[in-house]
Structures are given as structure tokens and as C-alpha cells.
C-alpha positions as CSV (number, residue, x, y, z in Angstrom):
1,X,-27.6,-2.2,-46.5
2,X,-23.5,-2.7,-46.3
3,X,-23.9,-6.3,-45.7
4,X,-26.2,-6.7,-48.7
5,X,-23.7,-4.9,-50.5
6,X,-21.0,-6.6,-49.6
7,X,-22.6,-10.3,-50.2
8,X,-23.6,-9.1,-53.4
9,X,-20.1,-8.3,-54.3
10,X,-18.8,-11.2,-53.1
11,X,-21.1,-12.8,-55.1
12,X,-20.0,-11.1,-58.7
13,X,-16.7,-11.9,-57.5
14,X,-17.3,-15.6,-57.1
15,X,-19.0,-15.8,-60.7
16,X,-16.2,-14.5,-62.3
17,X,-13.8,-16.8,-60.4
18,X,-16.0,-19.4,-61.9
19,X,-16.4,-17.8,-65.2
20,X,-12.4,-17.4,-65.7
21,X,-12.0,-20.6,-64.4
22,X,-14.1,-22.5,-66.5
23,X,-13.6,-20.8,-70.1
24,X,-10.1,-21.7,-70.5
25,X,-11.6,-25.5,-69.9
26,X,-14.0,-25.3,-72.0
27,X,-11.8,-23.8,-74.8
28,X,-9.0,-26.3,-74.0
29,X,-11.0,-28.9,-74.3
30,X,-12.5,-27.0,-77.8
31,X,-8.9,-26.6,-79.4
32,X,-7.6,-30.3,-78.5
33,X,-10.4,-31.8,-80.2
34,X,-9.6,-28.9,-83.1
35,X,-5.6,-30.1,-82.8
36,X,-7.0,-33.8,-84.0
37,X,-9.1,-32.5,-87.0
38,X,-6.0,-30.3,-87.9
39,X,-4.0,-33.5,-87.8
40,X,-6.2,-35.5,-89.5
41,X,-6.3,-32.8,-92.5
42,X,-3.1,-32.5,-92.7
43,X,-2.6,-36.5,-93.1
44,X,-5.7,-36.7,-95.3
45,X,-3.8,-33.7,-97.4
46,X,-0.5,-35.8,-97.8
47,X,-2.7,-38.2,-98.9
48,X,-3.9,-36.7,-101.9
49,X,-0.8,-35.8,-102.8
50,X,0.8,-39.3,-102.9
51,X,-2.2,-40.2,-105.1
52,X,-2.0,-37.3,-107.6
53,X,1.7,-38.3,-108.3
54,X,0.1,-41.5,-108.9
55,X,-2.3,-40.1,-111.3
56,X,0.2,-38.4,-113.0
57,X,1.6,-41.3,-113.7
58,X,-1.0,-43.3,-115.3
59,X,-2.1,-40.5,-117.2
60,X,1.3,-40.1,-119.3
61,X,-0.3,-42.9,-120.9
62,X,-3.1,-41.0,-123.8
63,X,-5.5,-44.5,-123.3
64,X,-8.0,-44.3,-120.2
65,X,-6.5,-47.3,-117.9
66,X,-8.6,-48.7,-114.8
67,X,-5.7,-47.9,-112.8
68,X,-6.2,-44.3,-113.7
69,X,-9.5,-44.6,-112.7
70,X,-8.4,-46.3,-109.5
71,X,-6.3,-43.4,-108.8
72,X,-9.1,-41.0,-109.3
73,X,-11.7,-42.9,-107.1
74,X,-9.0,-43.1,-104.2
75,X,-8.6,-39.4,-104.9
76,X,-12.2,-38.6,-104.5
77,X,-12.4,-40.6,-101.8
78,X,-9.6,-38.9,-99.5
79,X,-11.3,-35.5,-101.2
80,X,-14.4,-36.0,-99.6
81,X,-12.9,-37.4,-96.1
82,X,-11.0,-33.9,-95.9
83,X,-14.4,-32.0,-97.0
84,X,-15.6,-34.0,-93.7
85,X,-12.9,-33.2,-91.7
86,X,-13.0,-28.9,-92.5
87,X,-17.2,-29.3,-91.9
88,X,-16.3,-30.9,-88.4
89,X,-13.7,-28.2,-87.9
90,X,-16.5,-25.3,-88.8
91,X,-19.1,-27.0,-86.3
92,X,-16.2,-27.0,-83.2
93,X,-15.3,-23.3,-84.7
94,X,-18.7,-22.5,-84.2
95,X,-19.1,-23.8,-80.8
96,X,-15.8,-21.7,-79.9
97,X,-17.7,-18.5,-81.5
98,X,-21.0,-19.3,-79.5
99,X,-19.3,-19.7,-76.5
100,X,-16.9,-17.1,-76.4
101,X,-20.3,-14.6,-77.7
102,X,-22.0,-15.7,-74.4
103,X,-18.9,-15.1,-72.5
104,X,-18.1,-12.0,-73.6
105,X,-22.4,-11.0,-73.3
106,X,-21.6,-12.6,-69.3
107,X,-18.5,-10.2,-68.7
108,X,-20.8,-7.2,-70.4
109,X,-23.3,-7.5,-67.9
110,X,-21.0,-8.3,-65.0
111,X,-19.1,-5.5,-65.8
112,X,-22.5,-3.2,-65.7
113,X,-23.3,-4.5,-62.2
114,X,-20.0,-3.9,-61.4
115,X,-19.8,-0.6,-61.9
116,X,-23.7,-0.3,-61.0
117,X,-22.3,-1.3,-57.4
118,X,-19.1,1.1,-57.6
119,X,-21.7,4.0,-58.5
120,X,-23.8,3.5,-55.6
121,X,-20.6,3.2,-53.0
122,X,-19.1,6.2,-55.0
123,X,-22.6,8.0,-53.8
124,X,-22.6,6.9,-50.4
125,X,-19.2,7.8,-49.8
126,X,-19.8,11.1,-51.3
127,X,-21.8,11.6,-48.2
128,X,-18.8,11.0,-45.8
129,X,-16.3,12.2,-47.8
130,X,-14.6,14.6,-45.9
131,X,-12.6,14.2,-42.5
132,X,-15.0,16.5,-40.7
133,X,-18.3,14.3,-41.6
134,X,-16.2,11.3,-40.5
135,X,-15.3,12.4,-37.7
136,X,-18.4,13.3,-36.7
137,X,-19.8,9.6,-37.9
138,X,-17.7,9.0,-34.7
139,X,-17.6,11.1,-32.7
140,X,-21.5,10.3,-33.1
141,X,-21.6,6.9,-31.2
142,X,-23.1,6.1,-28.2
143,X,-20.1,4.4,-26.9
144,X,-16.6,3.5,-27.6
145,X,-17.2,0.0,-28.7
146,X,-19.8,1.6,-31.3
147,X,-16.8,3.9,-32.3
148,X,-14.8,1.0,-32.7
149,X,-16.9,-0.5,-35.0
150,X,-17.9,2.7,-37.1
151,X,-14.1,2.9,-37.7
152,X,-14.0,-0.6,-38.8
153,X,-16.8,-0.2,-41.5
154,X,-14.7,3.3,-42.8
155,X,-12.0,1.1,-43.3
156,X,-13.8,-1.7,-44.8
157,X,-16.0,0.6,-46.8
158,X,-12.5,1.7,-48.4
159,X,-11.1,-1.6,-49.1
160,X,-14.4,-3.3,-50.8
161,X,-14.2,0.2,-53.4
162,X,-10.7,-0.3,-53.6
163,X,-11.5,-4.3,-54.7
164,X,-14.0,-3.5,-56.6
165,X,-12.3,-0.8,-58.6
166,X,-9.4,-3.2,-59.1
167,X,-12.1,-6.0,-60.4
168,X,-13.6,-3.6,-62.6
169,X,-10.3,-2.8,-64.5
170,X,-9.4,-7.3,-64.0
171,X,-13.1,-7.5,-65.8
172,X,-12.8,-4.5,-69.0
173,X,-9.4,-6.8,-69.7
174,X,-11.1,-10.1,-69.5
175,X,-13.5,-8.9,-72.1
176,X,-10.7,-7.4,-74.5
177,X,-9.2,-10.7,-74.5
178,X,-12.7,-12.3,-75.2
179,X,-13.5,-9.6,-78.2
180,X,-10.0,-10.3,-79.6
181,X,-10.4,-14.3,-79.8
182,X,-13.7,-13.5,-80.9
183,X,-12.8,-11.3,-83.6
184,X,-9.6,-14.2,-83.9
185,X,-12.2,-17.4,-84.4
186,X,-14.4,-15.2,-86.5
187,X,-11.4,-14.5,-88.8
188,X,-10.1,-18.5,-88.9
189,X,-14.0,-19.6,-89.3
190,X,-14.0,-17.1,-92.6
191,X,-10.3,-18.9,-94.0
192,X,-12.0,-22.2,-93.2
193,X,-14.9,-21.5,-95.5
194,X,-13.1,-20.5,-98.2
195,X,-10.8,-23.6,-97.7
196,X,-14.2,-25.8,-97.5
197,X,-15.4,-23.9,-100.8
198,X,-12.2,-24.5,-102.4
199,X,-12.3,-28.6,-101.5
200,X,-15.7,-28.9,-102.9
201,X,-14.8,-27.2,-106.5
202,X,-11.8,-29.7,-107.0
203,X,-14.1,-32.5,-105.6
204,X,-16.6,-31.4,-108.5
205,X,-13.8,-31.3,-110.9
206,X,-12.8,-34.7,-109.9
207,X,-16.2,-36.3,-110.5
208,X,-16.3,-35.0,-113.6
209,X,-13.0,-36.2,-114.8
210,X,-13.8,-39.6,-113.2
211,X,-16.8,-39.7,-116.0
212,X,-14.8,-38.8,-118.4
213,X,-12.8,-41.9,-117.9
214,X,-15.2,-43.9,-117.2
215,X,-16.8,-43.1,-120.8
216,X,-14.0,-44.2,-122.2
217,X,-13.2,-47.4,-120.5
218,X,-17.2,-48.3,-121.1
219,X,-15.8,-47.9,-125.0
220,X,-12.9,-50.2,-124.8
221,X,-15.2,-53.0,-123.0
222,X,-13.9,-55.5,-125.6
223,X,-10.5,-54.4,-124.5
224,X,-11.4,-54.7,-120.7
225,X,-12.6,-58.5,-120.8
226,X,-9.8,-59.8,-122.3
227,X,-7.6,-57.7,-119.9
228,X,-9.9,-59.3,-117.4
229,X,-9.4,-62.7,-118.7
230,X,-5.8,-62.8,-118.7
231,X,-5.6,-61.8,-115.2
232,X,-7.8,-64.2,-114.1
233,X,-5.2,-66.6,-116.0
234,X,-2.7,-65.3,-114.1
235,X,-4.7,-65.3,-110.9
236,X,-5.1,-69.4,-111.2
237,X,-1.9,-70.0,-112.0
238,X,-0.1,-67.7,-108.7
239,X,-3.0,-69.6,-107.2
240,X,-2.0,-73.1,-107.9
241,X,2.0,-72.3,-107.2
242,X,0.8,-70.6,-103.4
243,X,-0.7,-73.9,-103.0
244,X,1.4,-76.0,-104.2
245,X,4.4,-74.7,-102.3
246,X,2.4,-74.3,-99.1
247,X,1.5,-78.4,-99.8
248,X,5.3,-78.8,-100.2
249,X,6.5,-77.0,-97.0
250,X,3.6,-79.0,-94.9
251,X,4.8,-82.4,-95.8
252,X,8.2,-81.4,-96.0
253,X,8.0,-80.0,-92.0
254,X,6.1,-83.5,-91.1
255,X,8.8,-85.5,-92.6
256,X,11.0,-83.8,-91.0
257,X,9.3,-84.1,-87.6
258,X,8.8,-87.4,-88.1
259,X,12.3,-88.3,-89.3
260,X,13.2,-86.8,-85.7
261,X,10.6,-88.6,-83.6
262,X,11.6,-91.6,-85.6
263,X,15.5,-91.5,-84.3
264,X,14.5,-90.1,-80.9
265,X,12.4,-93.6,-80.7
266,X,15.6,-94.9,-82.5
267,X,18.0,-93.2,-79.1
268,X,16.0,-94.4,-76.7
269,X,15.8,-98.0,-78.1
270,X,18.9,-98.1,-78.1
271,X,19.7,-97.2,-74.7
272,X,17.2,-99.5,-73.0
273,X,19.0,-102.2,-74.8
274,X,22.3,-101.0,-74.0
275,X,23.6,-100.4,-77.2
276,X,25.1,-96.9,-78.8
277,X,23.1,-95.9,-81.7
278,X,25.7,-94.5,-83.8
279,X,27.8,-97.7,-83.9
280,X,24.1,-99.9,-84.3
281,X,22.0,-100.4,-87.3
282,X,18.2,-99.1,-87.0
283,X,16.5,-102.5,-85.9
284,X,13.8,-103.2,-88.5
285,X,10.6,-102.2,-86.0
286,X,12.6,-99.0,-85.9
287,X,12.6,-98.8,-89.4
288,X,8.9,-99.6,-89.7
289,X,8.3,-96.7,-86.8
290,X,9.9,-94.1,-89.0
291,X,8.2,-94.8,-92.1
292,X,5.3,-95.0,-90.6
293,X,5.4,-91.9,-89.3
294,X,6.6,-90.3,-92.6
295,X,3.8,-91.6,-94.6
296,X,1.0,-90.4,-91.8
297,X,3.0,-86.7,-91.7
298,X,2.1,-86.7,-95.8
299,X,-1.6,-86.4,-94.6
300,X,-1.1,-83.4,-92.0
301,X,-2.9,-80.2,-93.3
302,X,-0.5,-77.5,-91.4
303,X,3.0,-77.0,-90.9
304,X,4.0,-79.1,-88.5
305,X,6.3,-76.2,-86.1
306,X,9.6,-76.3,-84.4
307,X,10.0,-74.3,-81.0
308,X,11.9,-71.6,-83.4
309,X,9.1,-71.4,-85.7
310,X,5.9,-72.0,-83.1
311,X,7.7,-68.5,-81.4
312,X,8.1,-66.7,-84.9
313,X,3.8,-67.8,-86.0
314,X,3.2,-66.7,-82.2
315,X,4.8,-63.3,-82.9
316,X,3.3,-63.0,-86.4
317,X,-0.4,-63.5,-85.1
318,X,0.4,-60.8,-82.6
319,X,1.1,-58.1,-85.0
320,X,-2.4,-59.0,-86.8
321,X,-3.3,-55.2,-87.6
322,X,-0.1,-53.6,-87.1
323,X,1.9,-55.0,-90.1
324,X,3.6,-52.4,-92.1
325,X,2.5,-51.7,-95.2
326,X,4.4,-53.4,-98.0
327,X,5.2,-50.1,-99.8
328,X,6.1,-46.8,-98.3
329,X,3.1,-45.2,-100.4
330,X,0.3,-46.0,-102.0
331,X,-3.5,-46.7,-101.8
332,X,-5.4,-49.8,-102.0
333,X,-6.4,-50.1,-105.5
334,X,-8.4,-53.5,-105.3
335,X,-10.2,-55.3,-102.0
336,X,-10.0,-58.6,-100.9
337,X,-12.8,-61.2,-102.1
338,X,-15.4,-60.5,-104.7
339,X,-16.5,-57.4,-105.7
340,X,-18.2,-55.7,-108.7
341,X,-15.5,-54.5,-111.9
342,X,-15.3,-51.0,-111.7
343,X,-16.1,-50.3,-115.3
344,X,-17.7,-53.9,-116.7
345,X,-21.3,-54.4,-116.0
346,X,-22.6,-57.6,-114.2
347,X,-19.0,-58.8,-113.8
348,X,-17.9,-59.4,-110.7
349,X,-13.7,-60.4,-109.7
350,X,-12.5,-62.2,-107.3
351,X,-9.2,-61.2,-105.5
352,X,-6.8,-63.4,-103.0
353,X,-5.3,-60.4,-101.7
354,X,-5.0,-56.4,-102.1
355,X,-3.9,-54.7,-105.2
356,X,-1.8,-51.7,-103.8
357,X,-1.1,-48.6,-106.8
358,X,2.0,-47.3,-106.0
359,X,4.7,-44.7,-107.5
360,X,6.7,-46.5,-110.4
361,X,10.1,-48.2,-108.9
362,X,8.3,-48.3,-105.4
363,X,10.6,-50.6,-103.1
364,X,8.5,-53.4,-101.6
365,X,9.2,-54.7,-98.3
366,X,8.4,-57.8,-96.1
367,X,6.1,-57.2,-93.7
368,X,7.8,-59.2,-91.1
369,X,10.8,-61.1,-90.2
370,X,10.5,-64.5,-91.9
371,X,12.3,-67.0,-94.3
372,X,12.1,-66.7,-98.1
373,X,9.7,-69.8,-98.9
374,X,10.0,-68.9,-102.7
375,X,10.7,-66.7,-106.0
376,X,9.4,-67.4,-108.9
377,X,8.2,-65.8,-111.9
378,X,4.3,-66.4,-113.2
379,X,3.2,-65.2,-116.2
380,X,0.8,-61.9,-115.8
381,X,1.7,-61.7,-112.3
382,X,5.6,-60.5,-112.7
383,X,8.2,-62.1,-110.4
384,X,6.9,-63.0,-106.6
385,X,7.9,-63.7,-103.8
386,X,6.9,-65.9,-101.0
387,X,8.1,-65.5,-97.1
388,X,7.3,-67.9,-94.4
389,X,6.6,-67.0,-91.1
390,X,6.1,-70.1,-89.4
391,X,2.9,-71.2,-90.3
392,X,2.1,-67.9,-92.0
393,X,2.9,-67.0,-95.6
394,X,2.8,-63.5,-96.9
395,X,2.9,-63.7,-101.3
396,X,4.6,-60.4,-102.7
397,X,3.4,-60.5,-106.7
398,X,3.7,-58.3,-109.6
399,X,7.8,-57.2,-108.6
400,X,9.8,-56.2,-111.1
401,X,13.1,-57.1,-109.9
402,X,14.3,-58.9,-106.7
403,X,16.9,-58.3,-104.0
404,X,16.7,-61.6,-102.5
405,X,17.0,-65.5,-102.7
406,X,15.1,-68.6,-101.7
407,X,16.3,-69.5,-98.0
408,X,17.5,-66.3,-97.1
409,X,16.2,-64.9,-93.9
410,X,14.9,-61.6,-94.0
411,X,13.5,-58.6,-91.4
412,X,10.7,-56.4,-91.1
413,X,10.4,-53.8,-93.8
414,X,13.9,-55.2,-95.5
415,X,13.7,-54.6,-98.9
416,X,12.6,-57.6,-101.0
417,X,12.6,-55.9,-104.6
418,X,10.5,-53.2,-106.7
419,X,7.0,-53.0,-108.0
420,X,6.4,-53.5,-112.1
421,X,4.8,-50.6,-114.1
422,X,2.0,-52.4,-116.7
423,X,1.5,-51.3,-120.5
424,X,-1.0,-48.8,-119.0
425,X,1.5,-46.7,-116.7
426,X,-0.4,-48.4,-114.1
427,X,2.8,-49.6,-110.8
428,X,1.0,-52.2,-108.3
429,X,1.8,-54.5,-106.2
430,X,-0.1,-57.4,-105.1
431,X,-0.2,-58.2,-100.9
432,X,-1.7,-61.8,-99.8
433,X,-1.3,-63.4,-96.3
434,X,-1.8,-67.0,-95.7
435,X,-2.5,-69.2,-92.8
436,X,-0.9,-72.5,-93.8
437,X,-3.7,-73.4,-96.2
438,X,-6.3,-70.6,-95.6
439,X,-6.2,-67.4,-97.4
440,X,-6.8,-64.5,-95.0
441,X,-7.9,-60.6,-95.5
442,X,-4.6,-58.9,-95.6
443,X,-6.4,-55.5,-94.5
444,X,-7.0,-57.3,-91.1
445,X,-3.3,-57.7,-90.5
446,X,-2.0,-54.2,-91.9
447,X,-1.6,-51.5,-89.5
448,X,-2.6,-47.6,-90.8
449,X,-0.5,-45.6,-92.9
């Protein structure tokens, strides 16, 4: 019977090892992945206050504007990722709750067997608990070994109550911890609901004001096409001036390759003939060689690189979806390529780049380090500028004012000017990246907010 006893308190002993061992996993594991919702909220919720300043804005203006409807639809987007984010917080919360429930029912019935066992040593001991019936449990052996032995069990007797007593008071705290986080998880579960309720009425309100402005849009449609029209206007011609002056830096790099080639040909024609080339005329094959060479670098369709500039291209491709963004705020207010008009039915728009809705007066910044290709003003599109880096080409359009000049050299996230504000309240910027003549998805190459 004691060795029963004492296996089966060894066993209890060993399952709440496990069990204290194994909780505080579990629930680390439970609030890290809670930490990284929390974080995400948070982010989501500076978010959507960078885009209602932005609304703000465009609605000073009384007339309905697609960049206030931009605005809203970002907003309603960002409103229903942090709606997603709270409802993935309630399921982990309710894991937590399920869990610590089943711990605390585990420590409950531990608890009872506990003291199940400390009732039935209490009973036994009853029997010998007085010096006279122990001394008679020993004096009551058939030999001294035996005595030896019925002394060691009185002592051990004592010490497995004594542990057990002592793990019954370790296991009544264990499960006032438990029924505190419990009541603790029940209580955040409750704020969380109400936050989730909360999120959904402004999400409803949202919608609604996003068909309100839509209504009114659908009213001016006359209004909208010949909005659209003129920025398609404006579209061809930043168009034609990005490919013009990407033309114009391609031949200009292969004449000036070829220039080199042509006098390195030149040097070393030279010096197998003996002569110094600075003191000799060009002989006339020389000649021949270099404008040759000129008039086949006309026909080369990429920027012909220098070591400088391979290194800087190199550099530029390895940043491919870590760029900064162009503006310190902002949401993207228009995707690359084609896509349906947001108002406009069966119309569909084209774009080279991203539209990015920022605050009014919104510095814009180069994306990388690179040499000012161009700036130039184009009707419709504001004053833009052009940076080349190597045989990339990033176009910042729709600036207001400008901070730099053509050939300067410029860093990452330097300042190259400010974003316009349109007729409509509406401040955006316009983000393209080129790879000498191919016109590339900017949203590959910037990094995350």
C-alpha cells in the first residue's frame, strides 16, 4: 500500500512539473503571435490616420473629386485589414481562454487528488500518532534489521506528508494565478469586442459615404471624360519626353564609348608604329574606325555602361523591393497598367507608373543615389524630374517646385522637390521606374512603408 502511495504521488508530482512546464510555452508562444497582431494594428491604425488627413484635404473642396474617392477606398481598405487583424486577435484570445479553462479544470482535479491522498495519509497516521503506538510499531519487529526499516518508513511517511502538504499549497497558488489570467483574458476578450464593434460601425459609415461620392461623380460623368482626356494628353506627352531622353542618353553613352575605343585604337596605333599620339594626326583608317563605331553605337538599344555606372545599375537592381518610398506618406492612389476607372463605366486607363495621394507640400525624394537625367515641365503633369541610375531611370511627375538641377548628383531619400495640389484639393505624385527602354512595375521595386 505505501509503495502504491508513494508512486502515485510521484506521479501527481511529475504531471504538474509537466503541466507548469508547458503552460508558460504554450502561452509564450500564444502572446508572441498576439505581440505581431498588436503591431500590425497599431501600423494599420497610423495608417488610417495618414489617409484621413488626406481626406480632409480633398474634401475642403464642396465638388466630389476621384481623389476623394481615392482616399475613401484606401480608407476602407486599411478599415477592413484592421477588422481582420482584431477577429485574428479574438480567435488567439480565445485559444488563450480555452486553454487556460482546461488548465485551471487540470489543477482543480489535481488539487482534489491531492488532497484525496493527504486525507488518507492524514488517516493512516492517525493510527500511529502517538509516541507510544510507534514505539510499539518497533518495538514490534522480529529483528533489528526489521526495526531499522520500520523507522525508515516513520521517517519517510513524514516527509512524503510534509511534500505533499507543501505541493498542495504550490498547487491552490498555481490555480489563483490561472483564475486571475483567466478572469484577465476574459476582460481583454470583452475590450476587444467592443473595439471590433466599433471598427465595423465606422467601416459601415465609410461605405456609405463612399456611395455618396460615388453618386455624385456618376453625375459629373461629362466632367470626368474630359478630365480623363486631358490626362491622357498629358500621359503621351511625359510619355514621348521619358523616351526621348532615355533615346538621347543611349546614343549619347555609345558615342561616347565609342569615341574612347576609337582613340584607344588610335594609342595603340600609334605605339606599334612608334609614334606619340598627341604630337600625330589621327591616320585616316583611324578616322574611319571611329566613325564607324559612332554610327553603329546610334543603333544600340541600352546604355552602353562605364565601370562607375555598371556598379551603380548593379546596386540599383539589388534594392528591387526595398526602395524607399518617394514620399514620407501616402497611399497608392492608382496601379500600374490597365485597370477599370473608378467611377466611368467600360473605360478602362492605362498607367506608366503609380499615382501616390499624399498630404499637400509633401517633400518627394529620390529613391536612390543617381544623376539628375532631366527636369522639365509637361503640361498636365507639373514639373518632373528624371534620375539616372546607370541603366535605370526613376521619373518623379506632378512636383510643384524643385530643389535640384540637371547633372547634379543626388542620394537616397535627398530631397528632389514637392508634390502639386490639383483644382480638386487632390496632392499626388506620380512614381515610374525604367530599365533603359522598358517600363517596369514600380511596386516591384518599393520596399513597405
Amino acid at each position: 500500500m505505501r509503495v502504491k502511495s508513494n508512486v502515485w504521488l510521484l506521479t501527481l508530482l511529475l504531471l504538474a512539473v509537466l503541466a507548469g512546464a508547458t503552460g508558460p510555452a504554450r502561452a509564450q508562444r500564444s502572446r508572441k503571435s498576439k505581440a505581431q497582431l498588436e503591431r500590425e494594428r497599431r501600423t494599420t491604425l497610423r495608417r488610417i490616420q495618414e489617409t484621413s488627413r488626406i481626406l480632409a484635404q480633398t474634401q475642403q473642396k464642396k465638388q466630389a473629386s476621384v481623389g476623394q474617392l481615392n482616399a475613401i477606398q484606401e480608407k476602407l481598405t486599411v478599415q477592413q485589414g484592421v477588422i481582420r487583424t482584431i477577429s485574428s486577435e479574438l480567435r488567439y484570445l480565445e485559444t488563450d481562454v480555452q486553454q487556460t479553462e482546461s488548465q485551471v479544470q487540470r489543477t482543480r482535479q489535481s488539487l482534489e487528488q491531492l488532497k484525496a491522498e493527504y486525507a488518507r495519509l492524514i488517516y493512516a497516521g492517525s493510527k500511529t500518532a502517538n509516541g507510544y503506538n510507534r514505539l510499539m510499531f518497533l518495538f514490534a519487529s522480529e529483528s533489528f534489521n526489521q526495526a531499522l526499516l520500520r523507522l525508515r518508513y516513520i521517517r519517510q511517511y513524514t516527509q512524503v506528508r510534509q511534500a505533499q502538504a507543501a505541493q498542495i499549497v504550490s498547487t491552490q497558488q498555481r490555480l489563483s494565478n490561472q483564475l486571475l489570467g483567466l478572469k484577465a483574458k476574459k476582460e481583454e476578450k470583452g475590450s476587444l469586442l467592443n473595439t471590433q464593434l466599433s471598427e465595423k460601425r465606422t467601416l459601415i459609415t465609410l461605405k456609405t459615404e463612399q456611395d455618396q461620392v460615388i453618386t455624385k461623380l456618376t453625375r459629373q460623368e461629362q466632367g470626368l471624360r474630359k478630365e480623363l482626356a486631358a490626362r491622357q494628353q498629358a500621359v503621351s506627352r511625359l510619355d514621348n519626353l521619358i523616351a526621348q531622353r532615355v533615346r538621347e542618353e543611349i546614343a549619347r553613352a555609345a558615342r561616347e564609348a565609342a569615341r574612347k575605343a576609337a582613340a584607344a585604337k588610335a594609342r595603340a596605333a600609334a605605339g606599334a608604329a612608334g609614334r606619340s599620339p598627341g604630337t600625330t594626326s589621327r591616320t585616316s583608317a583611324t578616322a574611319a574606325a571611329e566613325s564607324a563605331a559612332a554610327e553603329s553605337a546610334e543603333r544600340v538599344d541600352r546604355v552602353t555602361l562605364t565601370p562607375e555606372t555598371a556598379k551603380l545599375a548593379a546596386s540599383f537592381h539589388e534594392n528591387r523591393g526595398s526602395l524607399p518610398w518617394p514620399v514620407g506618406k501616402g497611399f497608392i492612389s492608382q496601379r500600374f497598367g490597365r485597370h477599370n476607372h473608378p467611377v466611368l463605366k467600360n473605360v478602362v486607363v492605362e498607367n506608366r507608373g503609380v499615382d501616390i495621394q499624399t498630404n499637400a507640400g509633401e517633400p518627394v525624394r529620390a529613391v536612390f543615389s543617381g544623376k539628375v537625367l532631366t527636369v522639365a515641365s509637361v503640361p498636365g503633369m507639373g514639373t518632373i524630374i528624371m534620375v539616372q541610375h546607370g541603366d535605370y531611370f526613376t521619373v518623379y511627375a506632378k512636383l510643384r517646385s524643385v530643389s535640384v538641377s540637371e547633372g547634379q548628383t543626388v542620394s537616397a531619400r535627398q530631397t528632389l522637390g514637392t508634390v502639386a495640389t490639383n483644382a480638386e484639393g487632390t496632392s499626388e505624385v506620380q512614381f515610374q521606374v525604367w530599365h533603359n527602354s522598358a517600363n517596369l512595375n514600380p511596386e516591384n521595386w518599393l520596399g513597405r512603408k
